[in-house]
The first five atom37 places (N, CA, C, CB, O) and aatype in JSON, in Angstrom:
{
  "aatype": [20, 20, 20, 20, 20, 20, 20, 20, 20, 20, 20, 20, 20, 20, 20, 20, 20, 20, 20, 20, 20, 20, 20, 20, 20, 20, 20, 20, 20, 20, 20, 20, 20, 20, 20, 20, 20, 20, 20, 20, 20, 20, 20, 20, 20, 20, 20, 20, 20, 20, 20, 20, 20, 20, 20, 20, 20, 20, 20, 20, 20, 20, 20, 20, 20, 20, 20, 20, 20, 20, 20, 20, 20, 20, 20, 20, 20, 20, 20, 20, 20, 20, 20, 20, 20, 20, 20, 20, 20, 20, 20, 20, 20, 20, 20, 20, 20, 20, 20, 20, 20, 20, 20, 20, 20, 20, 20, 20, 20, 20, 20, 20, 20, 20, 20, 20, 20],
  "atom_mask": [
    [1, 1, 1, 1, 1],
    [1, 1, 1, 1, 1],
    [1, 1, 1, 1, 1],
    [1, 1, 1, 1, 1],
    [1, 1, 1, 1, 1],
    [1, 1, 1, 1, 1],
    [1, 1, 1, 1, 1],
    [1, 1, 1, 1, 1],
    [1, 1, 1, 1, 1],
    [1, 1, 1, 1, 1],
    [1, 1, 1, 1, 1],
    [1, 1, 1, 1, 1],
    [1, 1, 1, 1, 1],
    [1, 1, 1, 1, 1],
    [1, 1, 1, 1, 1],
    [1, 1, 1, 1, 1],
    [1, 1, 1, 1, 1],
    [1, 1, 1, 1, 1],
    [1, 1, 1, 1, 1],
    [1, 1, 1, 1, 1],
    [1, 1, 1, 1, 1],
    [1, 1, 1, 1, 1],
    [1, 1, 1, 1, 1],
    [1, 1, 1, 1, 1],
    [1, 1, 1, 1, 1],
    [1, 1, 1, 1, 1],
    [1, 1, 1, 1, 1],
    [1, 1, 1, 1, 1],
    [1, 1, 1, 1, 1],
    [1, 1, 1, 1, 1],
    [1, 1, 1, 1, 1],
    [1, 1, 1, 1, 1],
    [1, 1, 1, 1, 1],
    [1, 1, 1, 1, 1],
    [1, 1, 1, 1, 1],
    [1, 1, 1, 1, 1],
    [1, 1, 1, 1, 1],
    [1, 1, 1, 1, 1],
    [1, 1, 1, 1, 1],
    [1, 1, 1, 1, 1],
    [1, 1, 1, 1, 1],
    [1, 1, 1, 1, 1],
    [1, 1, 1, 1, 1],
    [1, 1, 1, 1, 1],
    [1, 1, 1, 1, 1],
    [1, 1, 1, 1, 1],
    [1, 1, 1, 1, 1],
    [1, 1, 1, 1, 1],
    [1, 1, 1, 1, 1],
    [1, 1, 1, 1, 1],
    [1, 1, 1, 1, 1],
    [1, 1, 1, 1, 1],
    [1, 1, 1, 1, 1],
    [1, 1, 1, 1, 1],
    [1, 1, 1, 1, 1],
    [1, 1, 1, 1, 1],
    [1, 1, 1, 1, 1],
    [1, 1, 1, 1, 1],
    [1, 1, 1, 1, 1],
    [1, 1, 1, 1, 1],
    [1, 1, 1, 1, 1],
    [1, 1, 1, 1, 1],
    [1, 1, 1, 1, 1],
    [1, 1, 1, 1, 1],
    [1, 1, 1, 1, 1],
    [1, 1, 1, 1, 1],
    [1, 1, 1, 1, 1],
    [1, 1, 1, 1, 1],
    [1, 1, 1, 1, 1],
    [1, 1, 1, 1, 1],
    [1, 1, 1, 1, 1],
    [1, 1, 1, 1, 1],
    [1, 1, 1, 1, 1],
    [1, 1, 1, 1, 1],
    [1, 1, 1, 1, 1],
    [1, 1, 1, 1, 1],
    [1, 1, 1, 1, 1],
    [1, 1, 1, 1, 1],
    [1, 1, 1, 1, 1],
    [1, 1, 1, 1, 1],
    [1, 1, 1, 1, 1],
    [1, 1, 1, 1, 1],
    [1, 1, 1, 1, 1],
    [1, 1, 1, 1, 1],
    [1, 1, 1, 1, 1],
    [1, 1, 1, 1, 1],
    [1, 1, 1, 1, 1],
    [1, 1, 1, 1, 1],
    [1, 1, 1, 1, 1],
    [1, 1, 1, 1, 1],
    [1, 1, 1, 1, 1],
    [1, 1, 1, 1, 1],
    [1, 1, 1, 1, 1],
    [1, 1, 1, 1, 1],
    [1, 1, 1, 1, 1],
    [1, 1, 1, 1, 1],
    [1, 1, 1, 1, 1],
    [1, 1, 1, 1, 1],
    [1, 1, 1, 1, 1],
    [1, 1, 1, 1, 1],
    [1, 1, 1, 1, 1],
    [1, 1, 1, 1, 1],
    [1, 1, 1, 1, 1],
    [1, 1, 1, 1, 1],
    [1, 1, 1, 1, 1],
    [1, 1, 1, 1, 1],
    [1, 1, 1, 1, 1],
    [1, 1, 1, 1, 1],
    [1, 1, 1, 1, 1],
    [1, 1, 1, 1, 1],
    [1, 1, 1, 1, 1],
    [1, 1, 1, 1, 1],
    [1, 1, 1, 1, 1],
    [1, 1, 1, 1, 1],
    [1, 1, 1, 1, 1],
    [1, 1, 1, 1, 1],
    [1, 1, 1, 1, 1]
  ],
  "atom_positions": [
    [[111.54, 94.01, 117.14], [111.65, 93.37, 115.85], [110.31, 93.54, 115.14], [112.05, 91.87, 115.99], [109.3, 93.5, 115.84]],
    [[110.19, 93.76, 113.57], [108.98, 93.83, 113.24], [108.13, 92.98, 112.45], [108.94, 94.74, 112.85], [108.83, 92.09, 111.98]],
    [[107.43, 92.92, 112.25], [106.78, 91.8, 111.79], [107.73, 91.49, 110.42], [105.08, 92.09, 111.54], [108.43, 90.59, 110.87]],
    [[108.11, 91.66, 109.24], [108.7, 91.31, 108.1], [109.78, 90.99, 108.8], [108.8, 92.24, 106.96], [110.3, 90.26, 107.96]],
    [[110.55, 90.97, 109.72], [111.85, 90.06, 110.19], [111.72, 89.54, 110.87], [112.87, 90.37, 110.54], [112.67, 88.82, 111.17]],
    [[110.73, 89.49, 111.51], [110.46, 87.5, 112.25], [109.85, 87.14, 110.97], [108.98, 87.03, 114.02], [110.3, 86.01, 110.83]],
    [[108.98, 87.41, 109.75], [108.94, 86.73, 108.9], [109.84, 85.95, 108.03], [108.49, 87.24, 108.51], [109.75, 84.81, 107.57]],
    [[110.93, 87.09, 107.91], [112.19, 86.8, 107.16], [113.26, 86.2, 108.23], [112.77, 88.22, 106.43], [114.3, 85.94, 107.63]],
    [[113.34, 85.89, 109.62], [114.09, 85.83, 109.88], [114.95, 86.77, 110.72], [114.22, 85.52, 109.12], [115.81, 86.07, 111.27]],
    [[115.11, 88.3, 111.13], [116.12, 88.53, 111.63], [116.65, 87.96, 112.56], [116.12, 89.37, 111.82], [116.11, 86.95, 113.01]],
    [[117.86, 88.44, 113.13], [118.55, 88.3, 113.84], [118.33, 88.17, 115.39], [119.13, 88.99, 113.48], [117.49, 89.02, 115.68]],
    [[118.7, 87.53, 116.47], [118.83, 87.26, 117.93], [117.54, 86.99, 118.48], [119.44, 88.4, 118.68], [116.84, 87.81, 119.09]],
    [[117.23, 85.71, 118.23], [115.97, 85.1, 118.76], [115.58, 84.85, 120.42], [115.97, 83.79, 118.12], [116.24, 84.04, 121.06]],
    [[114.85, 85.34, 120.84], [114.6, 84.93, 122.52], [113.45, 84.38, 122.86], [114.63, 86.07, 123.49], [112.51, 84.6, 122.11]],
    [[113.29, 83.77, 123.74], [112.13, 83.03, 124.24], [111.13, 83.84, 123.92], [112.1, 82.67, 125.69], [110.15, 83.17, 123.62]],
    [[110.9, 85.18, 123.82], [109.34, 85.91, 123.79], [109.09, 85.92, 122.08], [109.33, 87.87, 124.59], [108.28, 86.58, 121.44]],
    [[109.99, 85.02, 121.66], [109.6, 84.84, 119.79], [108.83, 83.69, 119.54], [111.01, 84.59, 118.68], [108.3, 83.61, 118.44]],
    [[108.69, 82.82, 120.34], [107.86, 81.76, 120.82], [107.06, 81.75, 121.82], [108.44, 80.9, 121.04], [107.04, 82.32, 122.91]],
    [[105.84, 80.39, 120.85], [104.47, 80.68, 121.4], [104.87, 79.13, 122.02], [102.87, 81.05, 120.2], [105.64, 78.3, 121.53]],
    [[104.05, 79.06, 123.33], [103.91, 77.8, 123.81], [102.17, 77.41, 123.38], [104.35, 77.81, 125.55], [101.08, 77.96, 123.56]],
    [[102.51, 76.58, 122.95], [101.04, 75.91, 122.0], [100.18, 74.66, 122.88], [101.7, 74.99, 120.24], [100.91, 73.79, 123.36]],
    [[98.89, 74.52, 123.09], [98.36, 73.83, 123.83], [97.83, 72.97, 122.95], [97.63, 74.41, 124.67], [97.04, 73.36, 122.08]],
    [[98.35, 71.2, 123.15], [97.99, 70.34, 122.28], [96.62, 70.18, 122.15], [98.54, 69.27, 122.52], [96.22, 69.68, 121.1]],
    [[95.5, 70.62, 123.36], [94.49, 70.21, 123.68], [93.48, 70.97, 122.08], [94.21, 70.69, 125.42], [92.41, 70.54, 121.64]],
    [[94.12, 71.92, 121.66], [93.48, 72.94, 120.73], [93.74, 72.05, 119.54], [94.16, 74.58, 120.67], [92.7, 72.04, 118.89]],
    [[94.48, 71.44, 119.06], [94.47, 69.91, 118.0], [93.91, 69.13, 118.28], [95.5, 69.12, 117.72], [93.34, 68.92, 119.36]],
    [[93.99, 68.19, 116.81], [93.49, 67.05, 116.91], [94.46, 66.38, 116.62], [92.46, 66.79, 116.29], [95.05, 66.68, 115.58]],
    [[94.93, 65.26, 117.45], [95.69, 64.59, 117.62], [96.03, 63.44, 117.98], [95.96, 64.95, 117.89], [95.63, 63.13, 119.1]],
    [[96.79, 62.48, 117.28], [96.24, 61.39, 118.22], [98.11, 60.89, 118.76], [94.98, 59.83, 117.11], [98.4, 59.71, 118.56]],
    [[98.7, 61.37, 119.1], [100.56, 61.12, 119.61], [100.29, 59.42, 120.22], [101.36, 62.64, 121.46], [101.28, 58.7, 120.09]],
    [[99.15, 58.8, 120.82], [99.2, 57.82, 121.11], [99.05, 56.66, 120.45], [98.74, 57.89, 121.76], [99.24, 55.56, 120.96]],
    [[98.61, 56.93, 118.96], [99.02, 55.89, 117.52], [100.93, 56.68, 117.07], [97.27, 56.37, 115.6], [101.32, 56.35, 115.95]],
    [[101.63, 57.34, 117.66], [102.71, 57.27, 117.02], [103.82, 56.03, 117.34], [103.21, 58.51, 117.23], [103.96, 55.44, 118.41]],
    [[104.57, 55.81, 116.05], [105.65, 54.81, 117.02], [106.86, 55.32, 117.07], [105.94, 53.31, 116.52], [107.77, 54.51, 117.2]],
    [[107.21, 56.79, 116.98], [108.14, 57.17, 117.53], [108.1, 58.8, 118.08], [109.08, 56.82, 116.64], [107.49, 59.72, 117.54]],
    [[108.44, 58.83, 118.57], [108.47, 59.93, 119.61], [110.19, 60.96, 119.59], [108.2, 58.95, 121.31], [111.34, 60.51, 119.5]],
    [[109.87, 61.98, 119.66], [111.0, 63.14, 119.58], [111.08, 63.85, 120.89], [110.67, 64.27, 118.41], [110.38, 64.85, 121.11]],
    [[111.98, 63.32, 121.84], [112.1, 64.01, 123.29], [113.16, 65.1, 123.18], [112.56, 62.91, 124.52], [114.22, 65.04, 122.56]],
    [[112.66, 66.13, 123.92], [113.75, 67.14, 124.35], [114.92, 66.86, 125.53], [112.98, 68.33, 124.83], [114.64, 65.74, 125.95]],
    [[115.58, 67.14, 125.94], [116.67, 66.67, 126.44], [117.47, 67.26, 126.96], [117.16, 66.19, 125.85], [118.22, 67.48, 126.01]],
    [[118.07, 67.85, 128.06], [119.17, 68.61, 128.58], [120.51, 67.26, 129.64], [118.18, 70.05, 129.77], [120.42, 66.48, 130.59]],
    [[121.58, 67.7, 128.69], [122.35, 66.74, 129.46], [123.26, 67.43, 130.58], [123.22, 65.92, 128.46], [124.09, 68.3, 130.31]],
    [[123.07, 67.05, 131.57], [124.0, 67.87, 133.1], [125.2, 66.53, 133.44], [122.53, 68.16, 135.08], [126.38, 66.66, 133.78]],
    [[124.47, 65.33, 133.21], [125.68, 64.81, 133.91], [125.22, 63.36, 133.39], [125.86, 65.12, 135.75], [124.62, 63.42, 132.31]],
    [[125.42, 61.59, 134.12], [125.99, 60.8, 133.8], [124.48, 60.27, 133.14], [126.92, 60.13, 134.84], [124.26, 59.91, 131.98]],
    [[123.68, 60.35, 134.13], [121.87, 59.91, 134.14], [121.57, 60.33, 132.87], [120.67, 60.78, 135.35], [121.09, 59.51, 132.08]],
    [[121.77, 61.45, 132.53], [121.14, 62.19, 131.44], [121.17, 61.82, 130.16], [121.56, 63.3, 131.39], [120.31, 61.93, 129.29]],
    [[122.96, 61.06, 130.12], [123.35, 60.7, 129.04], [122.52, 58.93, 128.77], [125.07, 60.87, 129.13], [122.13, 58.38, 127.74]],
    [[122.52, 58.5, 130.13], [121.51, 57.19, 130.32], [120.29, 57.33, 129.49], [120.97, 57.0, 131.88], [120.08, 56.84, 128.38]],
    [[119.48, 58.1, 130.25], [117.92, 57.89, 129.82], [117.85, 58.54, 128.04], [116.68, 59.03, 131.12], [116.83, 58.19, 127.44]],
    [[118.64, 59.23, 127.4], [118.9, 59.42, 126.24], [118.96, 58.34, 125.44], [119.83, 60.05, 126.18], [118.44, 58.17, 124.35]],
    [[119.89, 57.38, 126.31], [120.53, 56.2, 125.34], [119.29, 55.16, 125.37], [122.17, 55.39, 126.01], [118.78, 54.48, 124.48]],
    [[119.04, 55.29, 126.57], [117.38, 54.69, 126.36], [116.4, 54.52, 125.73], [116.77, 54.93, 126.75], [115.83, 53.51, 125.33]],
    [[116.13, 55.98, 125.61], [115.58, 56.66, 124.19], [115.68, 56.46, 122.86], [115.91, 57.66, 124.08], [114.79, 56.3, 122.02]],
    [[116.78, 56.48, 122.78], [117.43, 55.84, 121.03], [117.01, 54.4, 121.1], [119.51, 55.86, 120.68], [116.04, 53.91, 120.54]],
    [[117.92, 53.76, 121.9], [117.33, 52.35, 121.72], [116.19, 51.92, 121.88], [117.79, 51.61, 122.31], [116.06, 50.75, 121.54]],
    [[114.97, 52.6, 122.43], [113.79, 52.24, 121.79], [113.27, 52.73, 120.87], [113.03, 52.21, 122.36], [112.17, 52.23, 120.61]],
    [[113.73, 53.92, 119.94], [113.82, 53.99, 118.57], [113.1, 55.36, 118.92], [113.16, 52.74, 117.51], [112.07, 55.58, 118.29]],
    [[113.34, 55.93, 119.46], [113.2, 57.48, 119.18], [114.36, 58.81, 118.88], [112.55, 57.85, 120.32], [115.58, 58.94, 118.92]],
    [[113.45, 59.49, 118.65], [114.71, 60.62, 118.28], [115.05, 61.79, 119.67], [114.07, 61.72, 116.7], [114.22, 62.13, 120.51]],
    [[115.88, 62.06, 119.63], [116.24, 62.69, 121.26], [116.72, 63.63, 120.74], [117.26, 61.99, 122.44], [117.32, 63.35, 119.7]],
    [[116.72, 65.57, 121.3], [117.19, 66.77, 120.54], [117.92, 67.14, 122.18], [115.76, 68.03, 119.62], [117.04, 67.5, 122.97]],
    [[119.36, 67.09, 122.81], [119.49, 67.37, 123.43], [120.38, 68.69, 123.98], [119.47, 66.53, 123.54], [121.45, 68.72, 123.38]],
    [[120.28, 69.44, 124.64], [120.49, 70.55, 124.82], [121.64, 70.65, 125.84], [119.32, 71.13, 125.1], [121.44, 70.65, 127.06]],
    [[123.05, 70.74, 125.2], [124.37, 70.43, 125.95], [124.69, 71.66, 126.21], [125.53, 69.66, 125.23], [125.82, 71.63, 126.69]],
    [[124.18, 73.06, 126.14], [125.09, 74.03, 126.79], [125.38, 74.57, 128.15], [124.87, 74.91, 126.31], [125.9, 75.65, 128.45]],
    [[124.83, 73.3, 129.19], [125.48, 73.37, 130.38], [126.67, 72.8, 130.29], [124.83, 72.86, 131.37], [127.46, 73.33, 131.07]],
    [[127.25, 71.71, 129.49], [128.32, 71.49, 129.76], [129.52, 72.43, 129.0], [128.32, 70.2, 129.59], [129.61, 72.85, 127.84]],
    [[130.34, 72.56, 130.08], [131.51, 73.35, 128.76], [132.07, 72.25, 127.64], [133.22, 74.05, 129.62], [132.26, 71.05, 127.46]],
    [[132.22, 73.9, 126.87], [132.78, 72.84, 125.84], [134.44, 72.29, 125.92], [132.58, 73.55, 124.38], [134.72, 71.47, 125.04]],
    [[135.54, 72.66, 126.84], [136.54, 72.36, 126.76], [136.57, 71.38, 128.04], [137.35, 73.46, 126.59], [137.67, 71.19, 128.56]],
    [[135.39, 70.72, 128.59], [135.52, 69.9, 129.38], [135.4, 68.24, 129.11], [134.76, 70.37, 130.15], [134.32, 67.72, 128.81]],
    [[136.68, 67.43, 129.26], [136.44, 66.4, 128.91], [135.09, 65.47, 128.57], [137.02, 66.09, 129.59], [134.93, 64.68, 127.63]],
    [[134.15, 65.83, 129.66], [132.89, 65.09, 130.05], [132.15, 65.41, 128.56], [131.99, 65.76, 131.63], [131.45, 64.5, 128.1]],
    [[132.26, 66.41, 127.93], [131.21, 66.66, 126.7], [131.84, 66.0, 125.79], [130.89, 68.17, 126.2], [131.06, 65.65, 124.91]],
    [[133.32, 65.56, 125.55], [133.63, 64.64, 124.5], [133.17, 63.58, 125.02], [135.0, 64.5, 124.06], [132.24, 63.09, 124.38]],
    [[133.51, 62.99, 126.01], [133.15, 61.89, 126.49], [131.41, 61.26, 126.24], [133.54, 62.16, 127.88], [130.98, 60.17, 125.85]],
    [[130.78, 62.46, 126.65], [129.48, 61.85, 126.66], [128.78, 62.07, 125.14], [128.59, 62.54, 127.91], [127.73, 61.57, 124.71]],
    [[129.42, 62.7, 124.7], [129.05, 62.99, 122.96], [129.8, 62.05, 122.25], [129.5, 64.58, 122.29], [129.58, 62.15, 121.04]],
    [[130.9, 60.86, 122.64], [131.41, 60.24, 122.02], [130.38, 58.57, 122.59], [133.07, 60.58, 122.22], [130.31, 57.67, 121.76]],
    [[129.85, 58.41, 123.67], [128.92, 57.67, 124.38], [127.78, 57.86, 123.25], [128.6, 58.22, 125.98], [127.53, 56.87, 122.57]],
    [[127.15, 58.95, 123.02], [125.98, 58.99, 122.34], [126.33, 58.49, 120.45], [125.38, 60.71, 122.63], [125.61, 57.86, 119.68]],
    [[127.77, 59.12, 120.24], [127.97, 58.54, 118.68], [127.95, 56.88, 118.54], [129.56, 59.08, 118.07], [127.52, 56.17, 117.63]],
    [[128.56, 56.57, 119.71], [128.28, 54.79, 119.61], [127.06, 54.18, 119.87], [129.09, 53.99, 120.6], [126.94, 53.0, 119.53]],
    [[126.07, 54.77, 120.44], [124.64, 54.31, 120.06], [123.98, 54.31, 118.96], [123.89, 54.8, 120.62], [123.22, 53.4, 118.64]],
    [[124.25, 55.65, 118.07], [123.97, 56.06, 116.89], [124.73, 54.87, 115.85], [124.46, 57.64, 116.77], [124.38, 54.5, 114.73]],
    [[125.56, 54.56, 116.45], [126.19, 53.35, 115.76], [125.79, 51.94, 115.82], [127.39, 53.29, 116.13], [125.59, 51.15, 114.9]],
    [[125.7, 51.76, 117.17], [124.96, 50.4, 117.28], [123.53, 50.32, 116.74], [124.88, 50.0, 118.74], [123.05, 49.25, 116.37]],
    [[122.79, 51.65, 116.72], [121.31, 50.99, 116.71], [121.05, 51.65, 115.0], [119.94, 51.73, 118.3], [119.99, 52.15, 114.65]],
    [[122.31, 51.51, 114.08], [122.33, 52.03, 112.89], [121.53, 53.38, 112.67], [121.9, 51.04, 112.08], [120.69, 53.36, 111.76]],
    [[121.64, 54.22, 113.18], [120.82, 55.63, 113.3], [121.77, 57.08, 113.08], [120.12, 55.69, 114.96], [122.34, 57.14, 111.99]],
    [[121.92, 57.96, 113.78], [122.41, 59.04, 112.98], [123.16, 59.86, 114.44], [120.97, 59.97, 111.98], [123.21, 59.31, 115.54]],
    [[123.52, 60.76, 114.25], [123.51, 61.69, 115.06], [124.09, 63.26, 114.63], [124.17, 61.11, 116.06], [124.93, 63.37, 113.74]],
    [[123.67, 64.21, 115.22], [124.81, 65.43, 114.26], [124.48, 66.19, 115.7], [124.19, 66.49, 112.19], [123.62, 66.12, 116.58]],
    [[125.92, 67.12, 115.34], [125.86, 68.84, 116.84], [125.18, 69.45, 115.94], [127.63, 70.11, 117.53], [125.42, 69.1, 114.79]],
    [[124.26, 70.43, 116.12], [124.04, 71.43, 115.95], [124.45, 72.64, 116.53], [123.24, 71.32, 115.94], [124.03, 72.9, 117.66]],
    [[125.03, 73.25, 116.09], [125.92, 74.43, 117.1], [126.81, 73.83, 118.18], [124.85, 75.46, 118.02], [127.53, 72.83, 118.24]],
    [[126.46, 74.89, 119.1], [127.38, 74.51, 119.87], [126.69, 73.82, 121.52], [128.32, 75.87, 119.94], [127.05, 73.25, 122.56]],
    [[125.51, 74.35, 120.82], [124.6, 73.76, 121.92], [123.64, 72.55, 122.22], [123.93, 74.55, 122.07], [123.26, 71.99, 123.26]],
    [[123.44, 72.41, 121.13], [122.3, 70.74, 120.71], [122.89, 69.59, 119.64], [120.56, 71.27, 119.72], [123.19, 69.72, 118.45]],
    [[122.94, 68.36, 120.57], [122.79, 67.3, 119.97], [122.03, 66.63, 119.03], [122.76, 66.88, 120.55], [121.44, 67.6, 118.54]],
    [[121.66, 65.73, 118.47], [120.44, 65.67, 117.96], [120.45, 63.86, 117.46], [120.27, 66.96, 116.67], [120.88, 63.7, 116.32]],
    [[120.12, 62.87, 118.02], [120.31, 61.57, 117.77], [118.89, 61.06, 117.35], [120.94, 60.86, 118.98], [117.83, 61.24, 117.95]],
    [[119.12, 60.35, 116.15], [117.65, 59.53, 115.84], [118.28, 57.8, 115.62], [116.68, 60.3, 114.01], [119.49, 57.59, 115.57]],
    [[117.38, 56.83, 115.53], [117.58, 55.78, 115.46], [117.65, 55.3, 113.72], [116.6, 55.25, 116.38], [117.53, 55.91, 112.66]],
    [[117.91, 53.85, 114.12], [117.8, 53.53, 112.68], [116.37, 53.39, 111.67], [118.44, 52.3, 112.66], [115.5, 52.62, 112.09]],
    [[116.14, 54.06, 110.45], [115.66, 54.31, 109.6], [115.15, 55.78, 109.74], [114.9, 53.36, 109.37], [114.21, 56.26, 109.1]],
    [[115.99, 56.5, 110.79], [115.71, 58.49, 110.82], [116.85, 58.6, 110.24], [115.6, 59.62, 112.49], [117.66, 57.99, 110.94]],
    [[117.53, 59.21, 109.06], [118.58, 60.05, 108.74], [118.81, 61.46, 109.29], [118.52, 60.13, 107.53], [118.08, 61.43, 110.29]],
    [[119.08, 62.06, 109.28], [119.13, 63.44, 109.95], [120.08, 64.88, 108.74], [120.19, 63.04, 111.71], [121.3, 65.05, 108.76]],
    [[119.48, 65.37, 108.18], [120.21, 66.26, 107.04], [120.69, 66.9, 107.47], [119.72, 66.94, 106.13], [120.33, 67.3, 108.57]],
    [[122.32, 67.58, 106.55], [123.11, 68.36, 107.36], [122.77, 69.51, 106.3], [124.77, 67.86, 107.71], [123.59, 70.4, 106.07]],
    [[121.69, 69.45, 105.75], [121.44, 71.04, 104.8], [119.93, 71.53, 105.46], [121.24, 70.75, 102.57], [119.14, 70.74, 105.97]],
    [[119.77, 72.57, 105.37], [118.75, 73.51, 106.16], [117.79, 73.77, 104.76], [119.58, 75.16, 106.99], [118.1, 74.29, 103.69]],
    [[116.87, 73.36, 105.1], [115.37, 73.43, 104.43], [115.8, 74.73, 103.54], [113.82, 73.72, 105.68], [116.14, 74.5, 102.37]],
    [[115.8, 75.62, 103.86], [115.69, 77.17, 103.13], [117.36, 77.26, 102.38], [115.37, 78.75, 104.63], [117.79, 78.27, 101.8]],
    [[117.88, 76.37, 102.5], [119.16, 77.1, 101.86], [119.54, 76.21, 100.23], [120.7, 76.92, 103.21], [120.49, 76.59, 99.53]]
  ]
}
Protein backbone atom coordinates (compact mmCIF):
# COMPACT_ATOMS: atom_id res chain seq x y z
CA UNK A 1 0.00 0.00 0.00
CA UNK A 2 1.43 3.43 -0.59
CA UNK A 3 1.72 6.17 1.28
CA UNK A 4 -1.39 8.42 -0.39
CA UNK A 5 -3.76 5.35 0.51
CA UNK A 6 -3.09 4.84 3.98
CA UNK A 7 -3.44 8.58 3.78
CA UNK A 8 -6.65 8.40 1.99
CA UNK A 9 -7.66 5.38 3.31
CA UNK A 10 -7.40 2.33 1.04
CA UNK A 11 -8.66 -0.70 1.36
CA UNK A 12 -7.88 -4.07 3.79
CA UNK A 13 -6.29 -2.89 6.90
CA UNK A 14 -3.91 -5.34 8.99
CA UNK A 15 -2.18 -5.15 12.10
CA UNK A 16 1.25 -3.98 10.33
CA UNK A 17 -0.91 -0.52 9.56
CA UNK A 18 -0.58 0.12 13.17
CA UNK A 19 1.86 1.55 15.41
CA UNK A 20 1.84 0.40 19.03
CA UNK A 21 2.61 3.74 20.84
CA UNK A 22 4.46 3.97 24.21
CA UNK A 23 2.56 6.18 26.72
CA UNK A 24 5.83 6.78 28.51
CA UNK A 25 6.85 9.20 25.30
CA UNK A 26 3.65 11.63 26.49
CA UNK A 27 2.70 13.63 28.82
CA UNK A 28 0.04 12.45 30.52
CA UNK A 29 -1.68 12.33 33.34
CA UNK A 30 -4.80 9.06 32.75
CA UNK A 31 -4.70 9.16 36.62
CA UNK A 32 -6.75 12.68 36.89
CA UNK A 33 -9.27 10.97 34.33
CA UNK A 34 -12.79 10.01 35.51
CA UNK A 35 -13.50 7.86 32.89
CA UNK A 36 -11.72 5.36 31.25
CA UNK A 37 -12.27 3.46 27.68
CA UNK A 38 -11.41 -0.39 28.06
CA UNK A 39 -10.89 -2.76 25.27
CA UNK A 40 -12.70 -5.87 25.58
CA UNK A 41 -13.04 -9.32 23.97
CA UNK A 42 -16.15 -11.26 24.92
CA UNK A 43 -15.64 -15.38 24.89
CA UNK A 44 -18.13 -16.27 27.30
CA UNK A 45 -20.30 -15.49 30.61
CA UNK A 46 -17.27 -13.54 32.81
CA UNK A 47 -16.60 -11.38 30.01
CA UNK A 48 -19.94 -10.15 29.62
CA UNK A 49 -19.64 -9.58 33.74
CA UNK A 50 -16.59 -7.51 34.08
CA UNK A 51 -17.96 -5.31 31.01
CA UNK A 52 -21.12 -4.70 32.91
CA UNK A 53 -18.91 -3.67 35.61
CA UNK A 54 -17.33 -1.36 33.63
CA UNK A 55 -20.35 0.56 32.48
CA UNK A 56 -21.65 0.75 35.78
CA UNK A 57 -18.82 2.48 37.03
CA UNK A 58 -19.19 4.80 34.23
CA UNK A 59 -16.84 3.88 31.67
CA UNK A 60 -16.91 3.23 28.14
CA UNK A 61 -16.10 -0.47 27.06
CA UNK A 62 -15.22 -1.19 22.96
CA UNK A 63 -15.74 -4.89 22.88
CA UNK A 64 -14.55 -7.21 20.38
CA UNK A 65 -17.33 -10.08 19.70
CA UNK A 66 -15.92 -11.89 16.71
CA UNK A 67 -15.25 -14.97 18.59
CA UNK A 68 -18.63 -15.48 19.06
CA UNK A 69 -20.70 -16.61 16.05
CA UNK A 70 -23.02 -14.69 14.91
CA UNK A 71 -25.94 -17.23 14.49
CA UNK A 72 -25.32 -18.42 17.98
CA UNK A 73 -27.87 -17.76 20.50
CA UNK A 74 -25.21 -16.67 23.22
CA UNK A 75 -24.33 -13.35 21.06
CA UNK A 76 -28.03 -12.28 21.14
CA UNK A 77 -28.20 -13.14 24.45
CA UNK A 78 -25.21 -11.45 25.73
CA UNK A 79 -25.67 -8.36 23.40
CA UNK A 80 -29.20 -8.17 24.64
CA UNK A 81 -27.54 -8.38 28.58
CA UNK A 82 -25.29 -5.47 27.56
CA UNK A 83 -28.43 -3.29 25.85
CA UNK A 84 -30.10 -3.45 29.35
CA UNK A 85 -27.23 -1.91 31.10
CA UNK A 86 -27.01 0.72 28.54
CA UNK A 87 -30.48 1.13 29.70
CA UNK A 88 -30.32 1.08 33.25
CA UNK A 89 -27.31 3.26 33.67
CA UNK A 90 -29.03 5.75 30.92
CA UNK A 91 -25.98 5.41 28.47
CA UNK A 92 -25.78 4.18 24.92
CA UNK A 93 -24.67 1.33 23.11
CA UNK A 94 -24.26 0.58 19.17
CA UNK A 95 -22.57 -2.83 16.94
CA UNK A 96 -20.22 -1.71 14.94
CA UNK A 97 -19.91 -4.24 12.23
CA UNK A 98 -20.04 -7.31 12.80
CA UNK A 99 -17.41 -7.50 15.15
CA UNK A 100 -17.41 -4.71 18.00
CA UNK A 101 -19.68 -3.61 20.50
CA UNK A 102 -19.29 -0.41 21.84
CA UNK A 103 -21.17 0.67 25.32
CA UNK A 104 -20.68 4.04 27.16
CA UNK A 105 -22.51 5.17 30.25
CA UNK A 106 -24.75 7.87 30.99
CA UNK A 107 -23.78 11.37 29.77
CA UNK A 108 -21.42 9.45 26.66
CA UNK A 109 -23.75 9.44 23.57
CA UNK A 110 -22.17 7.44 20.96
CA UNK A 111 -22.78 8.77 17.02
CA UNK A 112 -24.01 6.62 14.43
CA UNK A 113 -22.35 9.05 11.63
CA UNK A 114 -18.53 8.74 10.92
CA UNK A 115 -16.46 11.89 11.37
CA UNK A 116 -15.45 12.05 7.53
CA UNK A 117 -18.73 11.40 5.98
Amino acid sequence: MGFMQKILGGSGNSTEDYVELDLGDFDTNAGDARTTVHIAEIDNQEDVIAIKDAVYDGDIVVADITRLRTEDSMTEHFTEELRQVAREVDGDIIQKGDDQLIISPSGVAISRQKLNR
